[in-house]
Phi, psi and omega in degrees: 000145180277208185238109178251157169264167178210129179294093201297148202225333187260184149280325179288338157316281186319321177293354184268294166330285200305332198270317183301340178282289201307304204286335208279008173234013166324143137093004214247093210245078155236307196280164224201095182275184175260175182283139172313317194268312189311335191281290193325294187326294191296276231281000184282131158292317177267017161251329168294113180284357184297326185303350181304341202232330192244136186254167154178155193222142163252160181242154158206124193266166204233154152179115192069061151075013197242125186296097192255350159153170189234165190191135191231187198209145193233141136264159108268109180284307177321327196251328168317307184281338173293302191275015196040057162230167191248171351347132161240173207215106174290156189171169187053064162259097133256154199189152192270159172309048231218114174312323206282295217270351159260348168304315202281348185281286181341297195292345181295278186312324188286352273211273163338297189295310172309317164324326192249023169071042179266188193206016187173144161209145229215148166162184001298114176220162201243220205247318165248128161359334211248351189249175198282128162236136183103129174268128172310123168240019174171144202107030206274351167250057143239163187275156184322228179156154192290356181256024172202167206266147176216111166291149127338150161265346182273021170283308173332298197299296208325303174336276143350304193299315195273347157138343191306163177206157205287150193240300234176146175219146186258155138250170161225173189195117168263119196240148197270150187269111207277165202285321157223151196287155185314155159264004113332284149351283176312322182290339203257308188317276185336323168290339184278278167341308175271352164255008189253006183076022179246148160209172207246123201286134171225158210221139183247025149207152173339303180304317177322330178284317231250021170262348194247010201285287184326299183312309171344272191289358161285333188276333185298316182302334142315301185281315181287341200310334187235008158262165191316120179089346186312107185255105178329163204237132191282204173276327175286354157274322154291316156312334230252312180281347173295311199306276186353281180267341189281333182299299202303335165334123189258146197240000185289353199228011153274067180273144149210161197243159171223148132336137173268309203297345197214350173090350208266137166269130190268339198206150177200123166216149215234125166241159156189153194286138184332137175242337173349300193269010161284295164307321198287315160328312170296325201032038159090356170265124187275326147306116007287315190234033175275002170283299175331304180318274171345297181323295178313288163319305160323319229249000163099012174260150177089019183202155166213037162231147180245130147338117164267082192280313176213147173212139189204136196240117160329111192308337160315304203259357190298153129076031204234329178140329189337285144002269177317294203290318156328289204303336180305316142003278157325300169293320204286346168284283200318300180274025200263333187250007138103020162293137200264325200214174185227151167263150178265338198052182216287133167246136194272134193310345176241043154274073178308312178300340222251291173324336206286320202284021164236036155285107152130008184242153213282135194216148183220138131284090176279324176206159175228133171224165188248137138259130183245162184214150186201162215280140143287000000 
């Protein structure tokens, strides 16, 4: 049968997109879905504040009544305008193996973008820096993370087939968590901390974040501003992402760093222990006992591994000692709560500074993931 597309148009189209990323990885013990009601959330116009700025259309291709793959396709003008470029930016893409029907999602999407005067499109990328982006391209038997995408390796060729080419490439690095932290380390975070004037904050409850929630994603917006693809976040994003993320919080795994002299945060690095095998338990459901799951997973049981979700440096303090001194932190929790290892999740490959911070810790380069982009 050949293939047709179809736009999603309803709710329940949409509820079908999000379940076809999930189903096409039954039985599959790497891949790591997402929650559900969050996939609905992000792809919503009317719950996503990116749309203020961002257009965008899904696809789903049929064959024999049978849902065989997706696609979705973004422009975000906002990020057009920042970078001097016409782009669209493809993402939530999956498809079973087969020329005809990823030719016909592709073509769908490039087909849409080209209609609105674009000139290139790019992807897997989301509506924000914040959403899972880069196709995986090695490391396909390690398991995921709740922050990133896990492929096929034949997602790889198909790409490759239709002309696409590397735009940016992510790394990752599983790092092992030494038993006690070098008395280096310690020496050299004290030496930072004392000539920049800083000292590193620790907080004992959720309320304690929310005079700092805002301050957070204004400094991610500060620390990111010139990396690849990267769009500042408005204000109606920031609430949306404080809404999001600040619950989730673990706070033993919560550094900030401040200016002593002005109070103002300068550093932020953000952990949290692996939810991977959890969420694969929910499949993606928070209901009936996908809470349970989650619940458990925060709170550190069943995993001894942590998440590095995010570090973000003022541009002032870039290349100042910062970095080091989060990550110090960091270890000295994971090894006070029995954690063996840290996932770094994706650093874009020409990020020195970012990399610089597991010099002298014992590191594996585990996984690459691509943006791949092509001329319309």
């Amino acid at each position: 049968m050949s293939v047709i597309i179809n736009k999603v148009r309803t709710k329940d189209d949409l509820r079908k997109f999000i379940q076809f990323g999930i189903d096409l990885y039954e039985g599959n013990e790497y891949y790591v879905p997402p929650l559900i009601y969050d996939e609905r959330a992000t792809l919503s116009a009317n719950k996503n504040p990116a749309f203020d700025h961002c257009d965008a259309n899904y696809f789903l291709a049929y064959r024999d009544d049978c849902i065989v793959g997706r696609i979705g396709v973004i422009i975000n003008h906002k990020s057009n305008e920042r970078w001097n470029e016409r782009n669209a930016r493809f993402g939530f893409v999956d498809f079973i193996d087969d020329n005809e029907v990823v030719d016909a999602l592709f073509g769908a999407a490039e087909s849409w973008a080209r209609s609105r005067g674009m000139e290139k499109i790019h992807g897997p990328l989301g509506f924000t820096d914040l959403d899972h982006e880069g196709m995986l391209i090695e490391g396909f038997d390690q398991l995921s993370t709740l922050s990133t995408i896990y492929n096929y390796p034949y997602y790889v060729d198909h790409m490759e087939r239709m002309g696409y080419a590397k735009d940016q490439d992510w790394l990752e690095f599983l790092i092992t968590i030494p038993k006690e932290i070098p008395e280096r380390f310690q020496r050299a975070s004290e030496i930072v901390k004392k000539r920049s004037g800083l000292e590193v904050i620790h907080l004992e409850t959720k309320k304690d974040v929310m005079p700092y929630a805002k301050d957070i994603f204004r400094l991610i917006n500060r620390a990111y501003k010139d990396l690849y693809g990267y769009v500042d976040l408005t204000d109606r994003q920031i609430d949306y992402y404080v809404d999001m993320y600040i619950p989730m919080l673990r706070l033993e795994f919560l550094t900030l760093v401040i200016r002593r002299e002005d109070n103002k945060l300068v550093g932020v690095g953000i952990g949290l222990p692996s939810i991977a095998k959890a969420l694969q338990k929910a499949k993606g459901k928070f209901m009936p006992a996908g809470w349970y799951y989650l619940y458990q997973a925060l709170k550190g049981k069943g995993t001894n591994v942590l998440d590095l979700l995010m570090v973000a440096v003022d541009p002032e303090y870039q290349g100042k000692g910062l970095n080091a001194l989060m990550f110090n932190e960091f270890m000295s929790a994971c090894i006070r709560l029995g954690f063996e290892y840290a996932e770094s999740n994706p650093e874009l490959e020409m990020n020195n500074k970012v990399h610089s911070m597991w010099n002298g810790w014992e590191t594996k380069q585990h996984k690459r993931r691509r943006a791949f982009i092509k001329n319309l």
